[in-house]
Backbone as a chain_set.jsonl record, in Angstrom:
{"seq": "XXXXXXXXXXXXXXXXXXXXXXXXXXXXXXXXXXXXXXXXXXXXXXXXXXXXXXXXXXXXXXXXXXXXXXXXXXXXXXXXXXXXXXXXXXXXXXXXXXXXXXXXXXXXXXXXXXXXXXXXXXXXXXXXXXXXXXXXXXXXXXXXXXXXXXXXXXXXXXXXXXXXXXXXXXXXXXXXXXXXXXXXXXXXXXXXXXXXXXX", "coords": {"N": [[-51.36, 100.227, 11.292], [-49.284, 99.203, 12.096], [-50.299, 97.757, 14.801], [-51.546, 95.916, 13.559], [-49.922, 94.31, 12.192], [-48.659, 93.45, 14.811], [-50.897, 92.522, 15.276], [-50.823, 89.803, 14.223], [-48.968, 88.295, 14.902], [-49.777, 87.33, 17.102], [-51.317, 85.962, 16.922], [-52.241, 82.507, 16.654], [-50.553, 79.759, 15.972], [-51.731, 77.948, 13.897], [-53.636, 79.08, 12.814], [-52.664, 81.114, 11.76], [-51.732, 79.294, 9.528], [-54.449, 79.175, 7.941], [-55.563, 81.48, 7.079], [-53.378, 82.106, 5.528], [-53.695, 80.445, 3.677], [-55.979, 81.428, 2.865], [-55.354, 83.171, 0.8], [-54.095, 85.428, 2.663], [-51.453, 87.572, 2.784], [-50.041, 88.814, 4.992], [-50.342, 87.296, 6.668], [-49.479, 85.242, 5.808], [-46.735, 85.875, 5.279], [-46.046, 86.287, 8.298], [-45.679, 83.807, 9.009], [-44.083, 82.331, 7.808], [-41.729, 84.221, 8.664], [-41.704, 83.048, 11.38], [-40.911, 80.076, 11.644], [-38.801, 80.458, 9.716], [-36.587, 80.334, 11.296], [-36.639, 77.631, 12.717], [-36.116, 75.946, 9.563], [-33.75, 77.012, 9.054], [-32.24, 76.305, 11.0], [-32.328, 73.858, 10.921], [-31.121, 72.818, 8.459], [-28.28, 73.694, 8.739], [-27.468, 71.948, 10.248], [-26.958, 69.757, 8.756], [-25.844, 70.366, 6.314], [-22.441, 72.038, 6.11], [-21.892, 74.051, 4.651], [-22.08, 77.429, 4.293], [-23.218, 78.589, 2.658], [-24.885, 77.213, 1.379], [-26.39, 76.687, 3.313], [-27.933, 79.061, 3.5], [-28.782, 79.326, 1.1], [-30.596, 76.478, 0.66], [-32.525, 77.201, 2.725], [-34.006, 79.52, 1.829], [-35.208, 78.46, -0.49], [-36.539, 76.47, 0.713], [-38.13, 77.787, 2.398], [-39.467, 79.145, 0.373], [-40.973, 77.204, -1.33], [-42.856, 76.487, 0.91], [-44.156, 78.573, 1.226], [-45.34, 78.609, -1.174], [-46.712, 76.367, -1.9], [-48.082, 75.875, 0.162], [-51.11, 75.889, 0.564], [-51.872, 73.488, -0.359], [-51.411, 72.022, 1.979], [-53.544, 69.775, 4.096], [-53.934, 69.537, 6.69], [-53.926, 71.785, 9.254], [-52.554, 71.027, 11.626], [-50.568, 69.141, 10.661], [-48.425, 70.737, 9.997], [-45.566, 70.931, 10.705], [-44.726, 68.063, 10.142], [-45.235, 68.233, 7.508], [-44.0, 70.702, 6.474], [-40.973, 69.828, 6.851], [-40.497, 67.819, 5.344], [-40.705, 68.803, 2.864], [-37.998, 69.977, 3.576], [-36.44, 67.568, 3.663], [-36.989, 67.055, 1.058], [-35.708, 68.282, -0.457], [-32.955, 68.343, 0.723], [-32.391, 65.813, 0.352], [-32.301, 65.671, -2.62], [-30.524, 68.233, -3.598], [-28.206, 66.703, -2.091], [-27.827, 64.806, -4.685], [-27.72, 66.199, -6.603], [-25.181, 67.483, -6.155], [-23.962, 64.706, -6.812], [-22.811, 63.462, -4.857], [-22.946, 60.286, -3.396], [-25.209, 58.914, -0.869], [-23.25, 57.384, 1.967], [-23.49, 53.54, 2.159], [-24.959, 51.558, 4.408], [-25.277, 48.902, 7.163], [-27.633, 47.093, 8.53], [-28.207, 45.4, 11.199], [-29.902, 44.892, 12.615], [-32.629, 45.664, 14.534], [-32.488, 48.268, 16.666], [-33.677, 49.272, 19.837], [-34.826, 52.441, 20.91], [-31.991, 54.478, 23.011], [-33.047, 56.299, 25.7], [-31.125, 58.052, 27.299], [-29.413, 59.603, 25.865], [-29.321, 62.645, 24.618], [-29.222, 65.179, 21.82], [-30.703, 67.627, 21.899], [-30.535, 67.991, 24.63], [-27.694, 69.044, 24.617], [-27.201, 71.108, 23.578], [-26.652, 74.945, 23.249], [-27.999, 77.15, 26.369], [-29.971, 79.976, 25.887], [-30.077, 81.841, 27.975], [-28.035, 81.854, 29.269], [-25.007, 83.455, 30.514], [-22.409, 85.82, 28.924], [-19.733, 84.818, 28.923], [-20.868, 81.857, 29.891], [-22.074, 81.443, 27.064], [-20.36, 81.514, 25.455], [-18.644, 79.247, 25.485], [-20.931, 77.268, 25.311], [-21.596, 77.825, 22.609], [-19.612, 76.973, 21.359], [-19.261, 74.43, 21.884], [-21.812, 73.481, 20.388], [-20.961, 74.539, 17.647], [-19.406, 71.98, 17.756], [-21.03, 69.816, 17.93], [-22.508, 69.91, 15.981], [-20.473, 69.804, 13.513], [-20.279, 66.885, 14.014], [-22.437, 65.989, 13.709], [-22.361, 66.672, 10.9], [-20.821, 64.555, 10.09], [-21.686, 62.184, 10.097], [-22.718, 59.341, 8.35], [-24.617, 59.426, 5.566], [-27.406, 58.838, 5.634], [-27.886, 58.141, 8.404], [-28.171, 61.059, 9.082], [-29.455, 62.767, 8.498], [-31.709, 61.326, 9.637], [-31.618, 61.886, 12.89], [-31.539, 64.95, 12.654], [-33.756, 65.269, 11.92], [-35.597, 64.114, 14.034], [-34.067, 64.627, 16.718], [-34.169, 67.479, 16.38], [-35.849, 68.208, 14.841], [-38.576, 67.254, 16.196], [-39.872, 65.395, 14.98], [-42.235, 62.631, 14.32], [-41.34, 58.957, 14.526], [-43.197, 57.426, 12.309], [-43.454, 60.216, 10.911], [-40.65, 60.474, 10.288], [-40.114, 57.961, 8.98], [-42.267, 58.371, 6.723], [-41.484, 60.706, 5.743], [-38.227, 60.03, 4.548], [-38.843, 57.891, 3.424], [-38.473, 54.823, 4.417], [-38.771, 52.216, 6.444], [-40.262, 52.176, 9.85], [-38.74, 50.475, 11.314], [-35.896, 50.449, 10.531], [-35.858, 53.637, 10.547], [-35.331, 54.305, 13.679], [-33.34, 52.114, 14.039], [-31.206, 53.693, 13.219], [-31.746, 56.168, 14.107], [-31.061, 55.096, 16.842], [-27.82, 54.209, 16.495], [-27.171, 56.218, 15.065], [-27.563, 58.37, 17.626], [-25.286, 56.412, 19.313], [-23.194, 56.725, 18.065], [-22.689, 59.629, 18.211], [-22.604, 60.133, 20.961], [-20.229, 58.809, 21.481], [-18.343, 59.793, 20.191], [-18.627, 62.59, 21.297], [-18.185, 62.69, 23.818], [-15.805, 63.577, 24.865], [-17.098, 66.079, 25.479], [-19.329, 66.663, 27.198]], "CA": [[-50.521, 99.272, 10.562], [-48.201, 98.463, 13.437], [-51.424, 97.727, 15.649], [-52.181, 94.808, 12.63], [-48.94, 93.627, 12.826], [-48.886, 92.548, 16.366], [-52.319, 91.36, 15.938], [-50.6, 88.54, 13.62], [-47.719, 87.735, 15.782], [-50.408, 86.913, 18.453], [-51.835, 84.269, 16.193], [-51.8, 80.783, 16.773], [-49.631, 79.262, 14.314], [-52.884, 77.033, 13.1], [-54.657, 80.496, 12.648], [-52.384, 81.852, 10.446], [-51.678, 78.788, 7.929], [-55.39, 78.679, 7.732], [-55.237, 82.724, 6.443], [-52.108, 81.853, 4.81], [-54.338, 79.028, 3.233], [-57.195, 82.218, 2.243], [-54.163, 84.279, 0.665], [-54.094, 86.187, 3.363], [-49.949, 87.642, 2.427], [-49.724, 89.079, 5.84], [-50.731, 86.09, 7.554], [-48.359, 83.825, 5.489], [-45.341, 86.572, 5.821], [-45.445, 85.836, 9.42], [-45.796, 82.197, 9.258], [-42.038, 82.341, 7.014], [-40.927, 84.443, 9.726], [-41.647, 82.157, 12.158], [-40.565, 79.505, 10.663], [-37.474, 80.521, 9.016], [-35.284, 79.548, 12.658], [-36.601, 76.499, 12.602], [-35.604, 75.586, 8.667], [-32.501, 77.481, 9.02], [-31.296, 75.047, 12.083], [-32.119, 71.936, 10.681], [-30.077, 73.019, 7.339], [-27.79, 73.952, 9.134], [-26.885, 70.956, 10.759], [-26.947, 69.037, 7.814], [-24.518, 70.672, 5.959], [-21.398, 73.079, 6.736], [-21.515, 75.313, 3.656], [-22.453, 78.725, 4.757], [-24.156, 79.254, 1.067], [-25.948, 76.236, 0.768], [-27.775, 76.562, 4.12], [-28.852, 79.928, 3.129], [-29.847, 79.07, -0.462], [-31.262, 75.669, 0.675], [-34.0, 77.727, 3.651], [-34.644, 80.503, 1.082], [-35.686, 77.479, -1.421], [-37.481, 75.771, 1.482], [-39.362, 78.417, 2.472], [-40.219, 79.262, -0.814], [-41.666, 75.92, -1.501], [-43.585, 76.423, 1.579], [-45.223, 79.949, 0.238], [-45.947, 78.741, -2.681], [-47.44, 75.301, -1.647], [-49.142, 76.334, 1.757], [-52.929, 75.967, 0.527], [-51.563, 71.603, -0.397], [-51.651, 71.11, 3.388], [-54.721, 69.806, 4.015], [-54.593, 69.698, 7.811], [-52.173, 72.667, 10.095], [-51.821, 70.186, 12.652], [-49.43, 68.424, 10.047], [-47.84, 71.439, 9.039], [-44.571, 70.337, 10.61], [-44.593, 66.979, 9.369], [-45.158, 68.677, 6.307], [-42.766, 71.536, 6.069], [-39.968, 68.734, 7.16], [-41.032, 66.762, 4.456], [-40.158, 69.862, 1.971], [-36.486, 70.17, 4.248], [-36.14, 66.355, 3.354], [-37.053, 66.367, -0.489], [-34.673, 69.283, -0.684], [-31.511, 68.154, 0.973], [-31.723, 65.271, -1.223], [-31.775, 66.901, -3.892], [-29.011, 68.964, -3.222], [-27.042, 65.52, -2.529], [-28.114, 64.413, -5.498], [-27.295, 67.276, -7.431], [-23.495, 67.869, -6.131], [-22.973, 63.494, -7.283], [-22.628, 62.581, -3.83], [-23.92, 59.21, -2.896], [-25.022, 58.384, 0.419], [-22.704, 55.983, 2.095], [-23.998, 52.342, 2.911], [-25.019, 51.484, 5.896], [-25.802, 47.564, 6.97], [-28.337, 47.266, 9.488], [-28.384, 44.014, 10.932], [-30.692, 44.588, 13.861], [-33.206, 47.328, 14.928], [-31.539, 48.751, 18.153], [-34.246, 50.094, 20.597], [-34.176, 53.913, 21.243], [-32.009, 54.852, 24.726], [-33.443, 58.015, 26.437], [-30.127, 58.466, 27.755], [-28.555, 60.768, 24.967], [-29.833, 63.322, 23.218], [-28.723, 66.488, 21.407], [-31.087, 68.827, 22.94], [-29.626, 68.416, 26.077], [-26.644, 69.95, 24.664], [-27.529, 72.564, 22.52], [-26.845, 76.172, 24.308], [-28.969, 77.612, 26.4], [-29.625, 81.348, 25.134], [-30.247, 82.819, 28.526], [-26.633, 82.293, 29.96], [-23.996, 84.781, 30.406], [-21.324, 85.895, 27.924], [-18.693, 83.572, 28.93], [-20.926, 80.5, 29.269], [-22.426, 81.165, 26.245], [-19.268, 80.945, 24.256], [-18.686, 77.528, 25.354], [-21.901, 76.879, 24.81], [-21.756, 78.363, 21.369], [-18.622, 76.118, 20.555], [-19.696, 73.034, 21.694], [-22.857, 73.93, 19.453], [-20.518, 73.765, 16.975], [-18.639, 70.528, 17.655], [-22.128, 69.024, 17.725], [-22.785, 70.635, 14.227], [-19.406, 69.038, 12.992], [-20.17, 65.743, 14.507], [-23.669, 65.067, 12.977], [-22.349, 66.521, 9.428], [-19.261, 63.598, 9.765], [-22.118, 61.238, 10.151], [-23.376, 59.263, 6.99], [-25.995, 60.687, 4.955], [-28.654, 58.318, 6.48], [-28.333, 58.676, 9.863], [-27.562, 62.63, 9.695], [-31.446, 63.243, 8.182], [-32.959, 61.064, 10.729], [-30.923, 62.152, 13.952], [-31.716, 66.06, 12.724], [-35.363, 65.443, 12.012], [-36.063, 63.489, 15.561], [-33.988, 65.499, 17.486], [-33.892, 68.881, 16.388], [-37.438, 68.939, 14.654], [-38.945, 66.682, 17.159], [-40.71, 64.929, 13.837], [-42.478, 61.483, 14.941], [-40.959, 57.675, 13.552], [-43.826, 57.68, 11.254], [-43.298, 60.945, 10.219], [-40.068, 60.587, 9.677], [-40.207, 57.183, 7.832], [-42.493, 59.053, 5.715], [-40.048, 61.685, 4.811], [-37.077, 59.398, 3.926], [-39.124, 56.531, 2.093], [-37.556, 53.922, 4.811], [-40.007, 51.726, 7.352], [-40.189, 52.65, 11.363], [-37.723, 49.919, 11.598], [-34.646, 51.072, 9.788], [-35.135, 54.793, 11.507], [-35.543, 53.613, 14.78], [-31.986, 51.727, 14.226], [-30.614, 54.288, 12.755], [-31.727, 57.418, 15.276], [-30.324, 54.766, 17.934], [-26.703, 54.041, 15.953], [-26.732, 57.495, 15.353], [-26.866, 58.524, 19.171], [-24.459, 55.9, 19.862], [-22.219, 57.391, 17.837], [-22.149, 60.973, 18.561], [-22.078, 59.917, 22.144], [-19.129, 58.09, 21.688], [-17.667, 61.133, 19.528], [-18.962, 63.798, 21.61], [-17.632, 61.589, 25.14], [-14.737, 64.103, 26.159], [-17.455, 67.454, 25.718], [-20.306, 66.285, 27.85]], "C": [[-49.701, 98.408, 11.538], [-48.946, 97.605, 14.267], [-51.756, 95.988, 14.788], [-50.975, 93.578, 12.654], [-48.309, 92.464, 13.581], [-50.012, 91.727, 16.567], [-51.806, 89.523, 14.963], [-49.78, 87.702, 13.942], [-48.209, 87.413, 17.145], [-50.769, 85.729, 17.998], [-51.781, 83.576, 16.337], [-51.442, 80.395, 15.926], [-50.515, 78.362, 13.386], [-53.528, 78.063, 12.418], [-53.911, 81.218, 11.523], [-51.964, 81.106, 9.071], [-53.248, 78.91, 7.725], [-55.751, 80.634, 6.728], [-54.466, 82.489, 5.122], [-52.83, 81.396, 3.502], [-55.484, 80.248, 1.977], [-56.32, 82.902, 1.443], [-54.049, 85.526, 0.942], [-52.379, 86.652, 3.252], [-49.492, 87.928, 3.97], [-49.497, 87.945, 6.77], [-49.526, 84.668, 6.972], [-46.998, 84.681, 5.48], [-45.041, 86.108, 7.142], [-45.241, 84.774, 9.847], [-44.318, 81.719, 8.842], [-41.439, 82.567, 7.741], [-40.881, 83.33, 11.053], [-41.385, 81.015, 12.155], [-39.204, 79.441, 10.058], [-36.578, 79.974, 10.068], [-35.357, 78.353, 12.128], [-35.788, 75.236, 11.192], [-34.218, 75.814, 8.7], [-31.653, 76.302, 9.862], [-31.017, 73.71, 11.63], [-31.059, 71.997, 9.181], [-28.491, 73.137, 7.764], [-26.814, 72.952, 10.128], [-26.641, 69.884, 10.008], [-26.305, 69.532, 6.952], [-23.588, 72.081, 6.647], [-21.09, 74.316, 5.881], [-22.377, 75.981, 4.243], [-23.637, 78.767, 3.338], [-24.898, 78.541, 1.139], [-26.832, 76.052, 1.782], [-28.438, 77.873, 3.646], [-29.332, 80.008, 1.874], [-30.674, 77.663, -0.151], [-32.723, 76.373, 1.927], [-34.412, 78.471, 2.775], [-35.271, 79.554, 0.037], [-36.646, 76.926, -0.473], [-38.543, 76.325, 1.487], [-40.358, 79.137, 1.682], [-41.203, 78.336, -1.136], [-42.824, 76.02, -0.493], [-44.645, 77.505, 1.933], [-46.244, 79.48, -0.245], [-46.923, 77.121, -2.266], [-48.487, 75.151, -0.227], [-50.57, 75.748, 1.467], [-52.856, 74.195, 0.284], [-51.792, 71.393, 0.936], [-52.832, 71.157, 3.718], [-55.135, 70.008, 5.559], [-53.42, 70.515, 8.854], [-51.884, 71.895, 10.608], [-51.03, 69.586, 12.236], [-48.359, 69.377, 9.596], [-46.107, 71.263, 9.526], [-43.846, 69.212, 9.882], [-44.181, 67.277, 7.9], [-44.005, 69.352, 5.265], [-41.484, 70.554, 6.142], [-39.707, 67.969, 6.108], [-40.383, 67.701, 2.878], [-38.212, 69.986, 2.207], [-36.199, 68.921, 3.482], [-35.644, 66.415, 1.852], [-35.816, 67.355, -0.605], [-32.689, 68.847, -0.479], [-31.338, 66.81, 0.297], [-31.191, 65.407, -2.303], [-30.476, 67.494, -4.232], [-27.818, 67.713, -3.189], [-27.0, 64.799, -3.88], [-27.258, 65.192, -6.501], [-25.802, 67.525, -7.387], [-22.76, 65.84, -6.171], [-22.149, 62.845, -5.772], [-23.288, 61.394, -3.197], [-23.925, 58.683, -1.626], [-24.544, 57.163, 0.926], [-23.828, 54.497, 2.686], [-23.979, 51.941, 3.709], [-25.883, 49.831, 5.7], [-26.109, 47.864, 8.11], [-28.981, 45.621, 9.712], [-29.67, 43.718, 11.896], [-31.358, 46.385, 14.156], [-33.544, 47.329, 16.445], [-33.037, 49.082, 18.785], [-33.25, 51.252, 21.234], [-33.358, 53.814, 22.737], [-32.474, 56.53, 24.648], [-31.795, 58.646, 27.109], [-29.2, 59.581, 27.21], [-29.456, 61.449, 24.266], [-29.535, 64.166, 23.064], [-29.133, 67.301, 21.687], [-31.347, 69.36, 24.038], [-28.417, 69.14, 26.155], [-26.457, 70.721, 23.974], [-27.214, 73.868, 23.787], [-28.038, 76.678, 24.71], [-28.686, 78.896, 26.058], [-29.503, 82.5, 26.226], [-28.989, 83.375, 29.332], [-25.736, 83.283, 29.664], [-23.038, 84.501, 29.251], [-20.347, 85.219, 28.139], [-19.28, 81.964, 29.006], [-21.14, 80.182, 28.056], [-21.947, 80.899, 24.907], [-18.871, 79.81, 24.368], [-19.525, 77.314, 25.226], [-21.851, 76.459, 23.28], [-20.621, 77.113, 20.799], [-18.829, 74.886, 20.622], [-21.214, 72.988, 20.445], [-22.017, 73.245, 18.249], [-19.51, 72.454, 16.61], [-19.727, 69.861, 16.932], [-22.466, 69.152, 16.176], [-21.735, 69.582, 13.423], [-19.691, 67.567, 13.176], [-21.22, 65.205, 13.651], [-23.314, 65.496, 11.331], [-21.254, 65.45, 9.15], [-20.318, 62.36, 9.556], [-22.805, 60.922, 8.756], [-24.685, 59.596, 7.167], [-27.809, 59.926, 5.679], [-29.226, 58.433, 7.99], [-27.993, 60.387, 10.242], [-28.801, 63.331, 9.57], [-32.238, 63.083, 9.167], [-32.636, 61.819, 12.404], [-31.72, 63.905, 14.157], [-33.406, 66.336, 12.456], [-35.983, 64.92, 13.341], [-35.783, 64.562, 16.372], [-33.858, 66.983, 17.811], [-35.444, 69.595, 15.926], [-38.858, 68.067, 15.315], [-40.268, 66.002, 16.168], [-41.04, 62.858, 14.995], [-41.77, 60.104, 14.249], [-41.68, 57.65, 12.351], [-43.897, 58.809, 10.399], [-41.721, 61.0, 9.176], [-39.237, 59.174, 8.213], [-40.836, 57.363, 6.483], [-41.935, 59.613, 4.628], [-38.81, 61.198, 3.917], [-37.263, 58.059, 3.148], [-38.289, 55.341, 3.13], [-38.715, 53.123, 6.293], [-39.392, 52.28, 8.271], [-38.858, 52.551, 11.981], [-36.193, 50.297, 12.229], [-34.374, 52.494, 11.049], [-35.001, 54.469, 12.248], [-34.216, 53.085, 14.949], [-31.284, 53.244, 14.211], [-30.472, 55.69, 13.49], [-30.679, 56.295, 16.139], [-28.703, 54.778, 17.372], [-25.993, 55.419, 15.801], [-26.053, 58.037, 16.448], [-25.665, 58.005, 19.592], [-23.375, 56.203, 19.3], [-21.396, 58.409, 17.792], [-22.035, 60.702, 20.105], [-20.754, 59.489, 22.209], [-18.145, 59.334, 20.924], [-17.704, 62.669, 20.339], [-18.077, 63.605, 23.695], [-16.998, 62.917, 25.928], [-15.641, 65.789, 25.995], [-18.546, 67.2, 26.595], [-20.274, 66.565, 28.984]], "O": [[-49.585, 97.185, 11.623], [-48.344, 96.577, 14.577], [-52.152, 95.031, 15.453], [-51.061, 92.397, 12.991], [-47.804, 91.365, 13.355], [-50.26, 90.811, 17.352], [-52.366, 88.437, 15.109], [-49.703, 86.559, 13.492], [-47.488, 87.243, 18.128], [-50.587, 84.642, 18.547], [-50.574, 83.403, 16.165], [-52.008, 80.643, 14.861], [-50.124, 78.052, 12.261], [-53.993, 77.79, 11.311], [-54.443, 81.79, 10.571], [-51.831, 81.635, 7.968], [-53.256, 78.394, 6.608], [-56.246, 80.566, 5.602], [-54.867, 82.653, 3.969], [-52.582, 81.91, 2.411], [-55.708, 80.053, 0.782], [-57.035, 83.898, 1.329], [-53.941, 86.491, 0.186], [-51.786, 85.759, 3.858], [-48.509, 87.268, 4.304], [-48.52, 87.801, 7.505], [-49.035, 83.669, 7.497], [-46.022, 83.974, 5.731], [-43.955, 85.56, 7.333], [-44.692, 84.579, 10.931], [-43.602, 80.917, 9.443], [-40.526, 81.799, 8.043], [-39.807, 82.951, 11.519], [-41.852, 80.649, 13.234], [-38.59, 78.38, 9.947], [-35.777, 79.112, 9.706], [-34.555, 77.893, 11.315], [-35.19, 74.189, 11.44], [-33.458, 74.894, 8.398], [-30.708, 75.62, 9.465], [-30.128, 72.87, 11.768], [-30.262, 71.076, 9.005], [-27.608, 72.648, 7.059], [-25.707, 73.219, 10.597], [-26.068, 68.951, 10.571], [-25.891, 68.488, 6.447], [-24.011, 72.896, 7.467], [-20.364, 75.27, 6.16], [-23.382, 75.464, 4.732], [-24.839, 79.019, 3.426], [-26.016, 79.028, 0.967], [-27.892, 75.456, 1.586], [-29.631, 77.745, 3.371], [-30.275, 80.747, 1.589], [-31.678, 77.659, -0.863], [-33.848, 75.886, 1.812], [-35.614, 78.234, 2.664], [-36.214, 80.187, -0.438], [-37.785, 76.905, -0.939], [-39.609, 75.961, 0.991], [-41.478, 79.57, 1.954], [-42.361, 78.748, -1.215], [-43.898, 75.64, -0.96], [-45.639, 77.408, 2.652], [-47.451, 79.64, -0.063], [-48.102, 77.211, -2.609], [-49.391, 74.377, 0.09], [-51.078, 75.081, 2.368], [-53.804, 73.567, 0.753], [-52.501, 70.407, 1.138], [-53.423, 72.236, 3.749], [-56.232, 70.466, 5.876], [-52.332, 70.035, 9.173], [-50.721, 71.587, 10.347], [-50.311, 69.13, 13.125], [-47.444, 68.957, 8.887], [-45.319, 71.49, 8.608], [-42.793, 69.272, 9.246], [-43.232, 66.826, 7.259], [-43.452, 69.053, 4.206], [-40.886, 70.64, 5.069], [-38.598, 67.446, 6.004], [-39.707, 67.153, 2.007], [-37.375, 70.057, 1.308], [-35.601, 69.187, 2.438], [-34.55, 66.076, 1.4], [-34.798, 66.764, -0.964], [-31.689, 68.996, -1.181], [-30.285, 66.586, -0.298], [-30.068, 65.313, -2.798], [-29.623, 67.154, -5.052], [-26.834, 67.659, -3.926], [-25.974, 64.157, -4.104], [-26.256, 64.764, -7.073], [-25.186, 67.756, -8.427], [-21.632, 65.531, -5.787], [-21.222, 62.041, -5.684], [-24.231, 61.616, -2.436], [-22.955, 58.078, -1.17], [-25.034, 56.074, 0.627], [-24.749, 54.6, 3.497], [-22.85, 51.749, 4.159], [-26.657, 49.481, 4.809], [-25.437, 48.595, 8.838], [-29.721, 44.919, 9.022], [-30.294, 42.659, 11.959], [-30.935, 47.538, 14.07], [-34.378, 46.753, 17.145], [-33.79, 49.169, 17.814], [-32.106, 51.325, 21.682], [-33.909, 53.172, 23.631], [-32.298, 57.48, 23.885], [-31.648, 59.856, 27.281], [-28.439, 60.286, 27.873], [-30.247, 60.981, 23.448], [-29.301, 64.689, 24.153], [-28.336, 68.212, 21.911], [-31.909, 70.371, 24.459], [-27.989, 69.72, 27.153], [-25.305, 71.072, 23.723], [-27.498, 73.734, 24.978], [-29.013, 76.778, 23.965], [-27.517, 79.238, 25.884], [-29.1, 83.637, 25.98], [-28.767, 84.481, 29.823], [-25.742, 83.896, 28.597], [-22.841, 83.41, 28.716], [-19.916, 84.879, 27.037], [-18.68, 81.009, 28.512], [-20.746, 79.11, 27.597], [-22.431, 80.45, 23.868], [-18.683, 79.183, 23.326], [-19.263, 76.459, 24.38], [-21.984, 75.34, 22.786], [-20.923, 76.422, 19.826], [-18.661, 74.151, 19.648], [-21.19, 72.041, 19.658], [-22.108, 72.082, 17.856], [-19.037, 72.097, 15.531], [-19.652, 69.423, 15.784], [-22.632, 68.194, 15.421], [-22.19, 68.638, 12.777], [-19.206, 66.916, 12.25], [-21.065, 64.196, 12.964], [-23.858, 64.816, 10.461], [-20.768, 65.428, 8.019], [-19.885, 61.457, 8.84], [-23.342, 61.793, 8.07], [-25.474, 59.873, 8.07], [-28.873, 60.446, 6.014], [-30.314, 58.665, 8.517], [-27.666, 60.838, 11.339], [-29.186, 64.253, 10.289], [-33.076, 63.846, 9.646], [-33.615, 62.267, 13.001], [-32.282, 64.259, 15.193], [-34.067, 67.336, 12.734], [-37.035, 65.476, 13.657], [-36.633, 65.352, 16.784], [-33.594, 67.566, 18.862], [-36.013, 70.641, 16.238], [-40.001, 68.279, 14.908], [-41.442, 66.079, 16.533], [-40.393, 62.251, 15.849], [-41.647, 60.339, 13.047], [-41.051, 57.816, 11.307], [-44.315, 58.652, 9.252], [-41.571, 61.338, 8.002], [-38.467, 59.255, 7.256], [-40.418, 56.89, 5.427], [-41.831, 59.395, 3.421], [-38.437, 61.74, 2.876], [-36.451, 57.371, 2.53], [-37.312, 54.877, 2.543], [-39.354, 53.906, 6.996], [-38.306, 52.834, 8.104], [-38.133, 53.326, 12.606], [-35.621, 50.401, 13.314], [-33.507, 52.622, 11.913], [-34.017, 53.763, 12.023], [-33.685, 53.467, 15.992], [-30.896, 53.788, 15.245], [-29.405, 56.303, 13.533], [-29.485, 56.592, 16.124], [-28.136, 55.648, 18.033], [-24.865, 55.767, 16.15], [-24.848, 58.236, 16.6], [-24.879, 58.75, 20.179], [-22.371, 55.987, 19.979], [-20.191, 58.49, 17.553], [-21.027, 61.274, 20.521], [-20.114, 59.911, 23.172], [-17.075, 59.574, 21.484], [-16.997, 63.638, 20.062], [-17.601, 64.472, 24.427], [-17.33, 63.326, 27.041], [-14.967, 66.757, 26.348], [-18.75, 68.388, 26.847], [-21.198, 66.237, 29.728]]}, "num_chains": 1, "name": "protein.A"}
């Protein structure tokens, strides 16, 4: 049993939606597990309620159970699952009568390489005292992208945290290349300018 296990946690993550896909349960248990970080983080940075990230991943990854055999090709299965994170945290804004603020976009910025958030994420291997500054700037950064409006806080956490493509993530949010493309850059330029004295 144990021996079977391990043989599924060797898997290539294509190998086991494609199981997943046969309703193989074992094969899509570990695909959730593996999996669940990833949903958890990006929820997680997108809002600050404790409850609603863990009822919005347990909903995600439900959705992504139960709909697994819809993806027609693994190699999208990010795109995909992201795409589930997306419809969801709408939703959810939707649902608690909050309307995303307006944003005028007069010009579409080109990206800089110069900033990005997973340069300052903690690393996990440092010692117990860096890793509490680590850990706190973690959460500044957390605080910083949930202060940001609701448009640029989707695209910012799908680029840079789920390393989703422009087209994917114009996909996801119903908005051309354009728009994200401003809007990752405006973003940056704003948690840079917010984030200035932790850097």
């Amino acid at each position: 049993m144990t021996g079977q296990k391990f043989q599924y946690k060797k898997m290539k993550f294509e190998e086991l939606i494609l199981l997943a896909q046969n309703d193989d349960m074992k094969a899509l248990e570990e695909l959730i597990k593996q999996e669940q970080r990833n949903v958890f983080a990006a929820f997680s940075y997108l809002t600050q309620n404790k409850q609603d990230i863990s009822d919005l991943t347990q909903e995600a990854l439900l959705r992504i159970a139960r709909n697994i055999k819809t993806l027609k090709n693994p190699k999208n299965f990010k795109g995909w699952a992201n795409q589930i994170i997306t419809h969801l945290y709408y939703d959810e804004i939707r649902k608690i009568s909050r309307k995303p603020n307006t944003i005028s976009i007069d010009s579409e910025t080109e990206e800089s390489n110069e900033f990005t958030i997973k340069n300052l994420l903690p690393d996990k291997r440092c010692k117990p005292q860096e890793k509490c500054i680590s850990l706190e700037i973690e959460e500044i950064i957390k605080n910083e992208i949930n202060n940001l409006p609701e448009p640029f806080k989707i695209v910012i956490v799908l680029r840079e945290l789920q390393g989703m493509s422009y087209d994917e993530i114009a996909n996801a949010t119903k908005s051309s290349i354009g728009t994200v493309k401003s809007r990752i850059s405006r973003a940056r330029l704003k948690l840079q300018e917010n984030l200035k004295n932790y850097i």
